[in-house]
N, C-alpha and C positions, 0 to 999 in steps of 0.2 A: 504493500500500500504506500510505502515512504516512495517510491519511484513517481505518485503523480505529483509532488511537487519538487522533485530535483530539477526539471525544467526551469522554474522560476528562479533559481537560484543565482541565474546570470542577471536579472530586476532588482534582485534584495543582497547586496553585497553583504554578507554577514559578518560581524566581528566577532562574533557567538557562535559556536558548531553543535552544540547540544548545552542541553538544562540539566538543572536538576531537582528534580519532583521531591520535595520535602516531606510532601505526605504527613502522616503520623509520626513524625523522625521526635516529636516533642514527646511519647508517651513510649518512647523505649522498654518500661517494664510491661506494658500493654499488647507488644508485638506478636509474642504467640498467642493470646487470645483475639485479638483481632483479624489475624491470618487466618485463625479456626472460624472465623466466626463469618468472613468475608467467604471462605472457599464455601461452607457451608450453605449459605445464601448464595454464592451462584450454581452451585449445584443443583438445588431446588429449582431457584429459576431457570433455570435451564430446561432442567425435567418437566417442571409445566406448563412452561409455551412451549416446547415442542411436543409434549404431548398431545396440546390444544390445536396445533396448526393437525398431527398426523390425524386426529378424529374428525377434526373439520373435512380436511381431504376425502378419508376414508369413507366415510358413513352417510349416505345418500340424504340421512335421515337432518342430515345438519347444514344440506345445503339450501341454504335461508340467507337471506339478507342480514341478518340479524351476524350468526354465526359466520357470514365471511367478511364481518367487519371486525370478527373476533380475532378470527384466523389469522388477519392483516393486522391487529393491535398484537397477537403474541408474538409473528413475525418478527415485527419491529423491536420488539421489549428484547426477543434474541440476539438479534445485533446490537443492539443499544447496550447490553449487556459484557455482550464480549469485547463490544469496542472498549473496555475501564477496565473489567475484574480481571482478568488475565496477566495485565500489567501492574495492577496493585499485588496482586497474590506475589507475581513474581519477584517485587522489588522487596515483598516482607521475607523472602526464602533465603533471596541472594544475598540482600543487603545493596546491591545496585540500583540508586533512583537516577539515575543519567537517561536519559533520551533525546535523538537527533531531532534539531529545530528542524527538518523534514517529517519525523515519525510525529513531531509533535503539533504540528503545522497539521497531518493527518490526523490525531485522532480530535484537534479542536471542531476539525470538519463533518468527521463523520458523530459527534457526540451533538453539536448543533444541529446537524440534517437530523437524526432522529427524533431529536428534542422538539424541532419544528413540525417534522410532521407525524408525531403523537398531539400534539397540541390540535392540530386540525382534525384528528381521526377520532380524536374523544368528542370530540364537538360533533360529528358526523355522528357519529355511535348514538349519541344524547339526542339526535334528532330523527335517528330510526326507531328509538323506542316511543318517543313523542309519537311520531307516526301512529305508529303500532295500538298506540294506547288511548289516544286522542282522535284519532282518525282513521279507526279500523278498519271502515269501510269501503277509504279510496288508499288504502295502504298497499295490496297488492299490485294498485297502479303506477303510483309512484313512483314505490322501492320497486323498478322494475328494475331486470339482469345489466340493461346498459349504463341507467346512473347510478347502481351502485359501482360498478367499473368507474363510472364517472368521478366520483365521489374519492373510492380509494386513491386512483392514482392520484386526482388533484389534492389531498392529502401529500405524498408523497413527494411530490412535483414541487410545492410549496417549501417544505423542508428545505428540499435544492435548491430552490433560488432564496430563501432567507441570509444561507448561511457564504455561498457563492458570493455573493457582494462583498458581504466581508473579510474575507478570504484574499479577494484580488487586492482591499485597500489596506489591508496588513502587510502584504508582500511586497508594497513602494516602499515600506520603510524598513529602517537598519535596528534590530538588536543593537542594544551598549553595556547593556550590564545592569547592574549583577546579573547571573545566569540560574539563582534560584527562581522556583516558583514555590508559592508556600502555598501548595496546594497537592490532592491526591491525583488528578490530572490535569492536562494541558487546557486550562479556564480563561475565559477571553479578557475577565477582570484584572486577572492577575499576570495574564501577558504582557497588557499594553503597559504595565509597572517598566515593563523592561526595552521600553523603545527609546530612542534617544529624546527624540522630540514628533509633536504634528498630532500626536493620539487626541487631539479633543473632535477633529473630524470622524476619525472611529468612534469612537465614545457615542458621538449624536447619531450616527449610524445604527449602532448595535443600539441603542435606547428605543430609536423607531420601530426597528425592525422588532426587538421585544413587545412593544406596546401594541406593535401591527401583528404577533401571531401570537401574541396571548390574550390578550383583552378582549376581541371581539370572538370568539372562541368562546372564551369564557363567559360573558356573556349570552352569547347563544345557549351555551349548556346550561348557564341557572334557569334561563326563561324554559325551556325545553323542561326541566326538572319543575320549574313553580305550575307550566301544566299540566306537567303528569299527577304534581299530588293534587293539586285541584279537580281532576279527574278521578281519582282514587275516592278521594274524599265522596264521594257519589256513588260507591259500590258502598250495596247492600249488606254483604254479607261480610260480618267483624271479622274472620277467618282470613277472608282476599285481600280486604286492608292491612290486616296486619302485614301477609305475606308480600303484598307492593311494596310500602312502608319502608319493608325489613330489607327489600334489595334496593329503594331507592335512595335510601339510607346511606348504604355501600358504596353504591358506586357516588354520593355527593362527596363521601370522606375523599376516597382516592383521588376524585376531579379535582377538591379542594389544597388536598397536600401536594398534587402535584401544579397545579395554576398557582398555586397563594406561593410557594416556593420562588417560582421561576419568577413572579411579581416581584418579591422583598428582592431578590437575587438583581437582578436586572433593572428594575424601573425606580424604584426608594432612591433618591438624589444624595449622592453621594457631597455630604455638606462635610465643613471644615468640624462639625464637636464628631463628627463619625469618622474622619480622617486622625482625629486624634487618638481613637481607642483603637489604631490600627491593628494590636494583638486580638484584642475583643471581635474583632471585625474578622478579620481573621478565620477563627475560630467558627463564627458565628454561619462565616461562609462555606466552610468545609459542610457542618452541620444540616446545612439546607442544600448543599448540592445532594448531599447522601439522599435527600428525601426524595429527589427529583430525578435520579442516574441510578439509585439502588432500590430503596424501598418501594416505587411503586413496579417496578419489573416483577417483584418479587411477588406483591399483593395483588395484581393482575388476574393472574389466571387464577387467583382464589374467588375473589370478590366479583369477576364477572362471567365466570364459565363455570368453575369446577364446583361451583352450589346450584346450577341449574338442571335440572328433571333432565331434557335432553341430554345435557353430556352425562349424567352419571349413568343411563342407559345404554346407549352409545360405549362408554367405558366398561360396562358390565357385560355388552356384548362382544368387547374386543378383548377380554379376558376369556370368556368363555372358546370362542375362538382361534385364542391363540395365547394358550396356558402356560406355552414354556417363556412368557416376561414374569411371572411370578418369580422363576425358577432362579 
């Protein structure tokens, strides 16, 4: 992956040839429990969006509108995944946090493109259930086969050109130093620390561009969720309410922790009493990436598949049929 930006390299005259990802390097007695704890968590996550995408695939019974936007959210949580843990696991084993301002250039890219477009596809997701829920009876029109294609890629699509902009106006300018980053990956905040001069153009860049794929997204998704329970609220039977309630519930946590993150992260104005608690800041910032690159990959395929009636069928029949994964 480091080879799509060696090209660039002749644009951006570097005095910096690689970083160094400081990570957790503060909590040194913490290191074998947080490796344990990190591998742990992607392992799982691993294990249930790719299970989610192989029963979506498989199972005739799952091919819905609904579930290949699922399929398309564990996809992404996969990659999104591997692009961080991999690299964190590895620098707690070795003890090596060095990375080439090309691998690092790479994974600012592809952790942004995911970022960007999970942001669109939650919002997409939140407006299939509205559908579904709200307008049951023009919903098979709709969510037809073409604009849910429609839908995903432009999700997708979005991602790419969010983070592509930014990308090319980082690469006019020169690294100078320091070459830490006090961070667990390569964070767009804590990059532009290390430019020489010019970052307040990036800066207004990445702000819009935050404010353009998180805001109105998030948005969409509360209104979509304020009518679903106003809708709910009109079923009859206390049993069904509870059981909306209880997953509409679910999926506002997740939407919340992971939009409300990327908001404080991104959009919160970075003023001179916040410039002064730099360590606090810091900190604060590791904290809320975790919530936004780690915890919701992991609460995914909980919260939005692996408690639904369909897939634990689905699972029960791919068990049955194919016995030797207990094994």
């Amino acid at each position: 992956m480091e080879s799509i930006f060696l090209f660039f390299k002749g644009v951006n005259q570097m005095s910096i040839t690689e970083f160094i990802l400081l990570g957790f390097g503060d909590l040194p007695e913490l290191l074998a429990l947080l490796f344990l704890l990190f591998l742990v968590i992607y392992i799982v996550t691993l294990a249930g969006n790719i299970l989610i995408v192989v029963l979506v695939i498989a199972d005739r019974h799952l091919h819905t509108p609904m579930y290949f936007f699922l399929g398309n959210l564990s996809c992404l949580e996969t990659c999104y995944t591997s692009t961080l843990l991999p690299r964190v696991l590895a620098s707690f084993l070795t003890g090596d946090k060095t990375i080439s301002v090309s691998g690092c250039m790479t994974q600012f890219y592809f952790v942004s493109f995911f970022a960007g477009a999970e942001c669109y596809l939650l919002a997409v997701m939140s407006y299939d259930r509205y559908l579904a829920i709200c307008k049951p009876l023009h919903y098979g029109t709709l969510m037809n086969a073409r604009f849910c294609l429609q839908l995903a890629a432009g999700s997708w699509i979005n991602g790419f050109l969010a983070v592509i902009i930014v990308i090319f106006l980082m690469l006019q300018l020169t690294f100078c130093g320091p070459n830490e980053i006090d961070h667990f990956y390569c964070e767009s905040t804590e990059m532009l620390n290390l430019y020489c001069n010019g970052t307040n153009q990036i800066e207004l860049v990445i702000t819009i561009l935050a404010a353009i794929f998180t805001l109105p997204p998030f948005v969409l998704t509360m209104m979509s969720y304020v009518c679903i329970i106003v809708t709910i609220l009109r079923i009859s039977s206390t049993t069904g309410r509870q059981k909306a309630f209880s997953t509409c519930s679910s999926h506002l946590i997740v939407v919340t922790i992971f939009y409300g993150t990327l908001i404080i992260v991104y959009l919160l104005p970075k003023t001179n009493t916040l410039r002064e608690l730099n360590k606090t800041l810091s900190v604060l910032n590791k904290v809320l990436s975790l919530c936004y690159t780690v915890l919701t990959p992991l609460v995914n395929p909980l919260i939005y598949s692996l408690r639904n009636r369909e897939v634990k069928e689905a699972l029960s029949k791919a068990v049955i049929k194919y016995p030797f994964f207990l094994t």
